[in-house]
N, C-alpha and C positions, 0 to 999 in steps of 0.2 A: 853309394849307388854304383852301378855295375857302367863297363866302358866296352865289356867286349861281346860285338854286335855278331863275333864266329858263334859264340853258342845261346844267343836267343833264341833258336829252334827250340832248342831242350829245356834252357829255363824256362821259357815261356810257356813253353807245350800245353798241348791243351786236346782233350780226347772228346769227341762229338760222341754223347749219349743218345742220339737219333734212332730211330729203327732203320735207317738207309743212310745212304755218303754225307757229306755236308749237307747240300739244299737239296736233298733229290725229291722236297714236299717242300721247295720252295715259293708255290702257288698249291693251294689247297687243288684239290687234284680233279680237273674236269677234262673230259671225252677230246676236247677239242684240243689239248695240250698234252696229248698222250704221247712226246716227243723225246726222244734222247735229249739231254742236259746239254746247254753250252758251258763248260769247261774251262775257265782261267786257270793255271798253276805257274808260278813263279817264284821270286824273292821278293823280298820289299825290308832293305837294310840286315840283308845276311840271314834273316828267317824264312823259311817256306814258307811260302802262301799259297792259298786258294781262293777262290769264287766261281762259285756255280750258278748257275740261273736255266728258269725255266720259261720257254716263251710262245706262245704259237708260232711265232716270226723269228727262225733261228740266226738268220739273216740280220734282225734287228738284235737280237743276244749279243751275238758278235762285235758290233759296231757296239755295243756300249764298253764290252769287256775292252777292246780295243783301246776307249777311251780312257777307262781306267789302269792301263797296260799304262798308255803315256802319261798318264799323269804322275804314277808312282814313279818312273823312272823320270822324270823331272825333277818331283818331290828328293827323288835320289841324288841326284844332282845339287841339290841343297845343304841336303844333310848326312851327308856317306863320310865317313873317316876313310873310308879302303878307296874311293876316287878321287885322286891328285888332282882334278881340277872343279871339284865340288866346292859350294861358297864356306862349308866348314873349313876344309881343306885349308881354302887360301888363307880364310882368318888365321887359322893356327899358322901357319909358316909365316905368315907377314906381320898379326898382329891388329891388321887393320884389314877393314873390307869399307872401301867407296859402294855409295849407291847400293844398301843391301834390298836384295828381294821382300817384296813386304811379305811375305811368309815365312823366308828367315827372320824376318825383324819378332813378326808377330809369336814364333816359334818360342826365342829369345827372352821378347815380353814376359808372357806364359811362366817361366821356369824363374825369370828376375824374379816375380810375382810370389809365388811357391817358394823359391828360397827364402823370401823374408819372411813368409810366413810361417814356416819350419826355422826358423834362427838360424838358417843358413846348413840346415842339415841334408835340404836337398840341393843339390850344386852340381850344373853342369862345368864347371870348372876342375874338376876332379881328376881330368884326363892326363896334368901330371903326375900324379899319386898315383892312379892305374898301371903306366907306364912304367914309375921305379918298381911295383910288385912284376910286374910282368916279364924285363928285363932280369930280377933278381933271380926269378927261380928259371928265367931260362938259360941265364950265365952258370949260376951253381949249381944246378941237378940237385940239388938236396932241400926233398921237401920237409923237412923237420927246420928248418933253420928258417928266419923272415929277417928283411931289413935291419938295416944297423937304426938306430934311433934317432941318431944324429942325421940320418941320410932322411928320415920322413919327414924329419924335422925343419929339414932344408927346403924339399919339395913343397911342403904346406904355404911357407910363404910366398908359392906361383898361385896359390889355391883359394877364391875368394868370389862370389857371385857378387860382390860391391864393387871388382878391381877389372870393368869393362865396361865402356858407354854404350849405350845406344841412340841412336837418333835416324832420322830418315835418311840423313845421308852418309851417317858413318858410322859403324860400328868400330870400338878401336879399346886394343887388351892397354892398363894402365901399369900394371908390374910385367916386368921380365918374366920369360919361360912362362908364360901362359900359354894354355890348350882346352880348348872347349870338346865333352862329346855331348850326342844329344841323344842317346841311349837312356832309356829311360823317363824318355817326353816324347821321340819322333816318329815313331810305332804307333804308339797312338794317336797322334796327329794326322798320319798318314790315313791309319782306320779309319779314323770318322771323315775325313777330305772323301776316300771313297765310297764309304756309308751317303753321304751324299750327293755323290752324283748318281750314285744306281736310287735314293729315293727321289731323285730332279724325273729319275727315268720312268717312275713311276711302281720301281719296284720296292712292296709292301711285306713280303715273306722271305728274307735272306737272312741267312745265316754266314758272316762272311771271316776270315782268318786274315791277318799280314802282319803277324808278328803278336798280335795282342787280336781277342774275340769281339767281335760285336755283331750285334741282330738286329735288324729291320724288321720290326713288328713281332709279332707271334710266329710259330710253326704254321698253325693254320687256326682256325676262329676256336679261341678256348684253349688250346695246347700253345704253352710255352716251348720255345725249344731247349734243351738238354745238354748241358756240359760238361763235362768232367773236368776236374781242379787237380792240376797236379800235384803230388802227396809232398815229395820230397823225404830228407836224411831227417830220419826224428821225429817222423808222423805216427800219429798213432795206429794210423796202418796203414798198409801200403796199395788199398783198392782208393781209384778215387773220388773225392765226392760229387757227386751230382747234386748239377744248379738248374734252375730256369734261370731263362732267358726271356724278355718280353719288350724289346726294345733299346735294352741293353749294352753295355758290354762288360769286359773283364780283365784284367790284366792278375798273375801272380807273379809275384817273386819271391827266392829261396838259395839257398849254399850251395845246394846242388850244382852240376857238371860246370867248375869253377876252372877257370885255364890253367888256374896257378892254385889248386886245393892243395893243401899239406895235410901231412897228419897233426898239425900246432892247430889248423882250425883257419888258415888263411884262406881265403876266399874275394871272391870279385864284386861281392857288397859292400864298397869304402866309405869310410864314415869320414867324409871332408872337413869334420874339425878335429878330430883326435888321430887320424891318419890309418886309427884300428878298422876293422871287418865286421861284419855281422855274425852275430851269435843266434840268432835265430833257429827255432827247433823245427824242422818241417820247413812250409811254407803260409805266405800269408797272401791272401788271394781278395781285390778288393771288385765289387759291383758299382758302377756308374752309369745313369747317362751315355758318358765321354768316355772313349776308351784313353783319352790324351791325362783326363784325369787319373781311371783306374791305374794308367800305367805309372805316373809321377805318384800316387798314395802308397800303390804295392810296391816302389822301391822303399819311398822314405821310413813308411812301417817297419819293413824289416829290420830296419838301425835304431827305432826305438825303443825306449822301457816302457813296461807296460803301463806306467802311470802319463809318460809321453803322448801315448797313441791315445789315451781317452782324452786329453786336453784336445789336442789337435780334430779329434771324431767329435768332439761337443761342440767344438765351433763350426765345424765343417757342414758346407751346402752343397756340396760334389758329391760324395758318399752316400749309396743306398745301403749297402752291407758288407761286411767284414767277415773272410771266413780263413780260422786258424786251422790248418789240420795237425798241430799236436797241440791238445789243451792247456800245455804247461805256457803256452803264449798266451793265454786267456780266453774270455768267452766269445764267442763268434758276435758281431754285433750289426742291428741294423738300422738305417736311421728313420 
């Protein structure tokens, strides 16, 4: 699974197939609302975001975007690797975190959860193994060369979603040199947190971005809204596919703009038990509910064999659809 939250933009990315901006039909379109858009654009864990909203009461727009402004930069506070004093942060440097926020805890939970269910393929504990590629190719400049064996060899045993308690008042790492990221579960936790307070707000027609997609309702009564899927290295072609949307969200991942790509095939998709990369052709783009979900399915898919992802997609209750864009991944699937 991937650690580094600098180019979520680009892995992530995601193209609005809309006839106008993100929500500029984020209320089906009546006289009394014939108003310039309120405008969120920001970060939310090193990806661009946006939210737009349409309101008679710009005034009242504001104040919610506002709302959601603080919450993500809390949420941030939470879960950020690049903030020294975020409660991930302290975990990793100490080990141990007193009294965690119950939305770390719950965060946490979540991904415990997902790892056992995946046999420990999806692993927020990764964030040592990330670290020796990361260091590697930026000590050696030579991208044809990866790790010594002996040195991943080493790292794995920091590596282990069994080797950290949780409880309400302590979370605390049980082996040495442990490091947690939450790349690839807190994108989409974040989405849906404010997926829900803009529908507390009452709004019914958004289309929202902060790192991973998701929609509140329809475009407008009958019209899904429209997404483009990132292609990626080894799609079958390079336009992207258009999805609906109907309440949805989305998350892909793929090899693409990888910090540390070589020409051997290294990349920032780490497979936390064998220490190797993802080999994946294109990208693999999952439909949920939950964008907390999409996002945790479209890492672990992409480290799968194709006979993996169907075990896993026949048990699964999270999962609306599976879209591969280069067919040698197999048939796009929906549940």
């Amino acid at each position: 699974m991937t650690t580094d939250n600098k180019n979520r933009v680009s892995r992530r990315s995601f193209l609005i197939a809309a006839s106008a901006s993100l929500a500029a039909s984020a209320f089906p379109f009546h006289a009394a609302w014939a108003t310039e858009p309120v405008r969120w654009k920001g970060t939310a864990l090193g990806a661009e975001g946006i939210i737009e909203l349409h309101h008679s009461n710009p005034a009242e727009a504001n104040y919610v975007l506002q709302k959601c402004q603080q919450e993500i930069e809390r949420l941030e506070d939470l879960f950020s690797l690049y903030r020294p004093h975020s409660a991930l942060s302290r975990l990793n440097k100490s080990g141990v975190l007193e009294n965690p926020d119950i939305q770390f805890l719950e965060l946490l939970s979540f991904a415990q959860s997902f790892s056992a269910q995946t046999d420990g393929l999806f692993d927020v504990t990764i964030q040592p193994l990330w670290r020796l590629y990361a260091d590697f190719y930026e000590r050696s400049g030579n991208r044809d060369k990866e790790p010594l064996v002996a040195d991943i060899r080493r790292v794995l045993k920091s590596v282990g979603y069994q080797n950290f308690r949780l409880s309400t008042r302590r979370i605390e790492f049980k082996v040495p040199d442990m490091a947690i990221t939450l790349n690839g579960i807190a994108q989409g936790y974040i989405t849906d947190h404010i997926k829900s307070i803009l529908q507390s707000a009452g709004y019914k027609h958004v289309l929202l971005s902060l790192g991973e997609v998701a929609a509140i309702g329809p475009k407008a009564v009958d019209r899904p809204w429209k997404v483009g899927l990132e292609a990626g290295r080894g799609a079958d072609s390079a336009s992207p596919l258009i999805i609906s949307l109907d309440n949805q969200a989305v998350a892909t991942s793929g090899t693409y703009a990888s910090p540390f790509a070589s020409q051997n095939g290294a990349n920032h998709l780490l497979n936390p038990k064998t220490g190797g990369w993802s080999t994946i052709q294109g990208s693999v783009s999952v439909v949920s509910n939950s964008a907390m979900w999409a996002d945790m399915y479209s890492t672990v898919l992409s480290l799968m064999t194709g006979k993996e992802r169907e075990r896993l997609l026949a048990s699964s209750r999270q999962v609306n659809a599976v879209y591969y864009s280069s067919r040698s991944e197999g048939n796009n699937w929906f549940g």
